[in-house]
C-alpha positions as CSV (number, residue, x, y, z in Angstrom):
1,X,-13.6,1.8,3.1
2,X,-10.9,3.2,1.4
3,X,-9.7,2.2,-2.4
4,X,-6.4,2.7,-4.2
5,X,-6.1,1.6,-8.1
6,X,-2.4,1.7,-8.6
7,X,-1.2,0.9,-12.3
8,X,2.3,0.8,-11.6
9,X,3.3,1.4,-15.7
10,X,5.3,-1.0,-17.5
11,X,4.8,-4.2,-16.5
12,X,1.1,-3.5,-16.8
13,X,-0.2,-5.5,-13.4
14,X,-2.9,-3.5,-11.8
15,X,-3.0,-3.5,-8.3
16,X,-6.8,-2.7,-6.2
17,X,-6.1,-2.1,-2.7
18,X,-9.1,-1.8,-0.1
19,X,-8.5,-0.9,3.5
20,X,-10.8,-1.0,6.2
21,X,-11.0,0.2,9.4
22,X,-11.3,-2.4,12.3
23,X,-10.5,-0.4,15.5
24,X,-8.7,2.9,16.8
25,X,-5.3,1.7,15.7
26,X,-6.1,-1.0,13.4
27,X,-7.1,-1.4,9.4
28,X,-7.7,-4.7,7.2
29,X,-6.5,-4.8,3.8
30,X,-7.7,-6.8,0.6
31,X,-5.7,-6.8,-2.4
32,X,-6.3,-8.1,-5.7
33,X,-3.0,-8.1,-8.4
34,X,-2.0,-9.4,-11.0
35,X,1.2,-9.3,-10.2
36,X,2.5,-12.5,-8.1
37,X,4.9,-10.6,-5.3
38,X,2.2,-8.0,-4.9
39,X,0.2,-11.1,-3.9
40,X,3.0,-12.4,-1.7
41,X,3.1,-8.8,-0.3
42,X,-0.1,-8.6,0.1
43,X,-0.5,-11.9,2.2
44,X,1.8,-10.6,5.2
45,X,-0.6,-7.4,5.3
46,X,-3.8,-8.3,6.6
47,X,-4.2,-6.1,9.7
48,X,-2.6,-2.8,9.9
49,X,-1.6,-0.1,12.9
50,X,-2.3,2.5,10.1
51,X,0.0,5.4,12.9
52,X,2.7,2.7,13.0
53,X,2.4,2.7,8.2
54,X,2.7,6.9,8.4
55,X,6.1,7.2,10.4
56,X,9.7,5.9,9.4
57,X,9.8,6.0,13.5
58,X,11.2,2.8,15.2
59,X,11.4,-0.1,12.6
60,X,9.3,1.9,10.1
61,X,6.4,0.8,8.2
62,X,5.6,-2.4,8.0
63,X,4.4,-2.2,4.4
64,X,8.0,-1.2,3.5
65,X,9.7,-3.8,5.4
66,X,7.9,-6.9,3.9
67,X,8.1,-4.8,0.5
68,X,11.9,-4.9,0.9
69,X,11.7,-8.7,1.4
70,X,9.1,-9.9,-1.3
71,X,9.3,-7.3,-4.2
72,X,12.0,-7.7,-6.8
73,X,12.0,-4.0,-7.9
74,X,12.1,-1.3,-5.4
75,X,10.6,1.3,-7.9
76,X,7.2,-0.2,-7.4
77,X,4.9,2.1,-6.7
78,X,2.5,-0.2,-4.8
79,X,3.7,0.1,-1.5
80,X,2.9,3.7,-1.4
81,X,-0.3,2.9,-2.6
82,X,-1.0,0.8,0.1
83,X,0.2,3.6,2.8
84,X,-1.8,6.2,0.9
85,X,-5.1,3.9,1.1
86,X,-4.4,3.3,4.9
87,X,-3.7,7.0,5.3
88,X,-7.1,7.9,4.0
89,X,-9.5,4.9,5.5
90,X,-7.8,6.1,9.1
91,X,-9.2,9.6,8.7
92,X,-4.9,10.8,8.3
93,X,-4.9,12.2,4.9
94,X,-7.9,13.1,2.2
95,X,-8.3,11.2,-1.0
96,X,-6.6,13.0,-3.3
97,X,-5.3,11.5,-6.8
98,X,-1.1,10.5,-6.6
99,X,0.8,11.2,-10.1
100,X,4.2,10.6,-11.0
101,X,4.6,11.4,-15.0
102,X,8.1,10.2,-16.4
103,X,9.6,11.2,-19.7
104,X,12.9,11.1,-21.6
């Protein structure tokens, strides 16, 4: 199993992400937010082709699709958290740490 904790900054609704592989092309994912459309997100995501989430091939990743649809802000970074979790459980990418630091 593969977990993401995203804290996505100001509004301050952490996001736990577990992903689970099922098959050869398919993962499960649990998510737990605070955050209501993260839930709402969350509900269209259950089963995952995690080679369809890595490629903007075709229609594109389905995380970003429904993300477009349920999320009011399109700078949340939970979607990518999602991807990266999927990424690792499928054996595509190592678990490595994802920081973006902002300042003015």
């Amino acid at each position: 199993m593969a977990k993401a904790e995203i804290k996505p900054g100001i509004c301050g609704f952490t996001t736990t992400v577990e992903v689970c592989k099922t098959g050869v092309r398919s993962c499960s994912l649990t998510v737990k937010s605070d955050c209501s459309h993260i839930r709402e997100l969350a509900s269209k995501l259950t089963e995952l082709d995690p080679f369809r989430e890595i490629a903007f091939r075709g229609e594109g990743p389905l995380v970003f699709r429904e993300a477009a649809r349920t999320l009011p802000h399109p700078a949340c970074p939970v979607p990518i958290g999602i991807i990266k979790a999927i990424e690792v459980e499928a054996g595509l990418a190592l678990p490595r740490d994802v920081e973006i630091r902002l300042s003015k």
